[in-house]
C-alpha positions as CSV (number, residue, x, y, z in Angstrom):
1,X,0.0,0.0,0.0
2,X,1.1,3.2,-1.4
3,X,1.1,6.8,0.1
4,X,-1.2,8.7,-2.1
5,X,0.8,10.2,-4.5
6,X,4.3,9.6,-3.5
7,X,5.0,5.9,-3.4
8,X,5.9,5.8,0.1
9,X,4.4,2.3,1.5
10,X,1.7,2.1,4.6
11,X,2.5,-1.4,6.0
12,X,6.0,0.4,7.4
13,X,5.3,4.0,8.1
14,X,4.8,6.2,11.1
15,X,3.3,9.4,12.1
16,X,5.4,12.2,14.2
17,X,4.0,15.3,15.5
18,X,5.2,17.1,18.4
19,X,3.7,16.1,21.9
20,X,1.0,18.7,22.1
21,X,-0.4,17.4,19.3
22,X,-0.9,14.3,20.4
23,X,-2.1,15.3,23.2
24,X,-4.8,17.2,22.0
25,X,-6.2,14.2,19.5
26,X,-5.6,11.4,22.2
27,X,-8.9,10.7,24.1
28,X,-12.2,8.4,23.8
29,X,-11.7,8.5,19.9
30,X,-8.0,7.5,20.0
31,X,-7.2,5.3,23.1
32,X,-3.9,3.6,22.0
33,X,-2.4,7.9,21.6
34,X,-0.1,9.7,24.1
35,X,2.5,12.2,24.0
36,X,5.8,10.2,23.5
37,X,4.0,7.1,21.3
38,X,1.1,5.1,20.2
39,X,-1.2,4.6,17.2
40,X,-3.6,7.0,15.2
41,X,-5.6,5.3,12.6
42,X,-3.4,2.1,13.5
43,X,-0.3,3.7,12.2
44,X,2.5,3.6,14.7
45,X,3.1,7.6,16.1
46,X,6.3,9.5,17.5
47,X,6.0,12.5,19.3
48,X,8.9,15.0,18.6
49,X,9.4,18.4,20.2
50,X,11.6,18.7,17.0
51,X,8.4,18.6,14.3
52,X,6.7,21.6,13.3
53,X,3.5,22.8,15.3
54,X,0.0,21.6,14.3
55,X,1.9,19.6,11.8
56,X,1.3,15.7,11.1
57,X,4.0,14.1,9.2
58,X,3.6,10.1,8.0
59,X,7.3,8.8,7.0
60,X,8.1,5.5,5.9
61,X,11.4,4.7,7.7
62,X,12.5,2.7,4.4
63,X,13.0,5.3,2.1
64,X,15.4,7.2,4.3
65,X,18.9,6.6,3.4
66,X,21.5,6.5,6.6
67,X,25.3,6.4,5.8
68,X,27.7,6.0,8.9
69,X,31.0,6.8,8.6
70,X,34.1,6.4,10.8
71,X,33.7,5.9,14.6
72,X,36.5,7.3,17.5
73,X,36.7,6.2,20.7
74,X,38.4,9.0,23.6
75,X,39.2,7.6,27.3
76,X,40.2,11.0,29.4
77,X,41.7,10.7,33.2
78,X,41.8,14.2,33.3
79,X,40.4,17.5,33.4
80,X,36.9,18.1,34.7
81,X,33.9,17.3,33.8
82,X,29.6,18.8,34.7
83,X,28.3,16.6,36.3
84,X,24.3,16.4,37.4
85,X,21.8,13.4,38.2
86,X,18.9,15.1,37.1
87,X,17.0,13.6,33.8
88,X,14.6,16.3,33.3
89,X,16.6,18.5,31.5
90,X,15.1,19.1,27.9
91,X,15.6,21.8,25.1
92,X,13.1,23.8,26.4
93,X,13.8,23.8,30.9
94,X,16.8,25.6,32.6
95,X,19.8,22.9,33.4
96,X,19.3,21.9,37.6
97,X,22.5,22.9,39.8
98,X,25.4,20.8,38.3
99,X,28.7,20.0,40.1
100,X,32.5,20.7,38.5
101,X,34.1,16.9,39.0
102,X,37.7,17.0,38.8
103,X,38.5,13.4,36.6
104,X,42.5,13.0,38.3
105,X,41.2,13.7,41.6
106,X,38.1,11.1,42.0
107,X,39.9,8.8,39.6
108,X,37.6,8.8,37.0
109,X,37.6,8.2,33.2
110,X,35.2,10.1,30.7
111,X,34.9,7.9,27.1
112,X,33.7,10.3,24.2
113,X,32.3,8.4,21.8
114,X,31.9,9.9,18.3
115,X,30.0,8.8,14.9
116,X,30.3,10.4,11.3
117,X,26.9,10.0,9.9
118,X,24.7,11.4,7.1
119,X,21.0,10.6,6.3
120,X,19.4,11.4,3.0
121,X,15.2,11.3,1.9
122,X,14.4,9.8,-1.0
123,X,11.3,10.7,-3.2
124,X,8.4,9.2,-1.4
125,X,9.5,9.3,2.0
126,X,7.4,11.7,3.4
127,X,3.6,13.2,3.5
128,X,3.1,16.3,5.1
129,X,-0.2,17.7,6.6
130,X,0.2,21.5,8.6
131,X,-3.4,23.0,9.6
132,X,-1.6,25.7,9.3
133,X,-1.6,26.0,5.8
134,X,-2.1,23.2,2.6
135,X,1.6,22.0,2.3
């Protein structure tokens, strides 16, 4: 089954919209809905403070093209590092009161862990619906 128009395929798509969104259409008519995941119309959905508001849009994962490249591993003894146990912290909230941790003197090691990576959409990947205005 086909995206209308675009060739992307139904059996392996999902909707993302950010949280409010789903929010607001979760209820009697749409049970299996919350914020972070669910179904609408039996579609798996994502919610993403990244996604534009009062915007719904269906992706089929299979049609995006991922490309990893090289991969570095960094152990560090020293220097300091923030440190907080807090795991609210989001884009949009104030960081909590973090602590300076010195690595040498608690005899700690930080690992950085990095990952050269590149996606690309091909045709089809994506319907967009915005109440905001016909897209």
């Amino acid at each position: 089954m086909r995206f209308p128009g675009n060739g992307g395929d139904l059996t392996r798509a999902v909707f993302v919209a950010r949280p409010e969104l789903w929010a607001s259409l979760s209820g009697a008519a749409n049970p299996n809905l919350n914020v972070r995941s669910g179904e609408y119309y039996g579609i798996p959905s994502l919610g993403s403070k990244h996604a534009s508001a009062n915007t719904i849009y269906l992706i089929d994962p299979g049609r995006i093209s991922l490309a990893l490249g090289a991969v570095r591993v960094g152990a560090f003894r020293e220097g300091d590092i923030e440190l907080q146990d807090s795991t609210t912290i989001d884009g949009d909230s104030p960081a909590p009161t973090t602590v300076m941790t010195s690595l040498f003197q608690r005899n700690l090691v930080a690992l950085l862990v990095e990952i050269d990576c590149n996606w690309r959409a091909e045709a089809g990947a994506c319907a967009i619906y915005s109440a905001d205005s016909p897209v």
